[in-house]
C-alpha positions in Angstrom: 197.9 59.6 -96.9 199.0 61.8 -93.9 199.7 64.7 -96.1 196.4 64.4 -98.6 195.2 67.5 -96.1 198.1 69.8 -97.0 197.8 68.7 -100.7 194.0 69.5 -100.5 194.8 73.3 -99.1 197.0 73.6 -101.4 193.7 73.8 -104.0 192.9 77.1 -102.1 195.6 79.2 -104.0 193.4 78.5 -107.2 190.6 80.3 -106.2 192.8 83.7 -105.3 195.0 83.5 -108.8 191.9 83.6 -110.7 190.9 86.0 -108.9 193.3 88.3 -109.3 193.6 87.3 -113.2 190.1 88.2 -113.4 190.6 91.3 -111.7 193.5 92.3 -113.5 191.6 92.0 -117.1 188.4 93.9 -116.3 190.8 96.7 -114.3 192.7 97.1 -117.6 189.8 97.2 -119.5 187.9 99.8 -117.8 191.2 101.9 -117.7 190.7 101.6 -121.4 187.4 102.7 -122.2 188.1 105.6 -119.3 191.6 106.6 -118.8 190.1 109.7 -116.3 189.3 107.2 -113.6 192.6 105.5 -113.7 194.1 106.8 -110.1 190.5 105.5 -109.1 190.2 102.0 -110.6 193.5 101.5 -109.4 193.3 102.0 -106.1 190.1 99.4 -106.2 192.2 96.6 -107.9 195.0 96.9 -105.0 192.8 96.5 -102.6 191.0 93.9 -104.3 194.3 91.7 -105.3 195.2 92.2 -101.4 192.5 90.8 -100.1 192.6 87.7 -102.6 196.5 87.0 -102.3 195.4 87.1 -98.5 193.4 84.1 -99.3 195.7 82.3 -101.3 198.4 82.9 -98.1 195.6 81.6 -95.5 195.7 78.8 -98.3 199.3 78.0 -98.0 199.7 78.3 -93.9 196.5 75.7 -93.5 199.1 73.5 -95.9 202.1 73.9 -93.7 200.1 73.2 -90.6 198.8 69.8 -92.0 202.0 69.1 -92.6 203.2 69.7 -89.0 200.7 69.0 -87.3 199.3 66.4 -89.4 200.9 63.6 -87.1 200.0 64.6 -83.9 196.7 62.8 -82.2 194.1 64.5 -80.0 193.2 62.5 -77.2 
């Protein structure tokens, strides 16, 4: 029961790989229908995916630290 906190962050990495699964699909697809604008669309997905596999690392660290510091009491 201790480590239902860390299992329960560990939900926050769903969010970010659909994100970027999303992001990857619609990037391709708009490369498609306008191959000009590549450099462009690409440079908007990187910094898109960055930002959401930030998430998804926030995610991960708020796991670890319920872990460790999940038995330690205030007070």
């Amino acid at each position: 029961m201790e480590n239902l906190g860390a299992g329960l962050a560990a939900f926050g990495v769903l969010g970010p790989a659909l994100a970027v699964g999303i992001l990857t699909g619609m990037s391709t697809a708009a490369i498609g229908r306008n191959p000009e604008a590549a450099s462009q669309i690409r440079a908007t997905f990187i910094i898109g995916a960055a930002f959401a596999e930030g998430l998804g690392v926030l995610a991960v660290v708020v796991g670890i630290l319920a872990i460790l510091l999940g038995g330690t009491k205030a007070g």
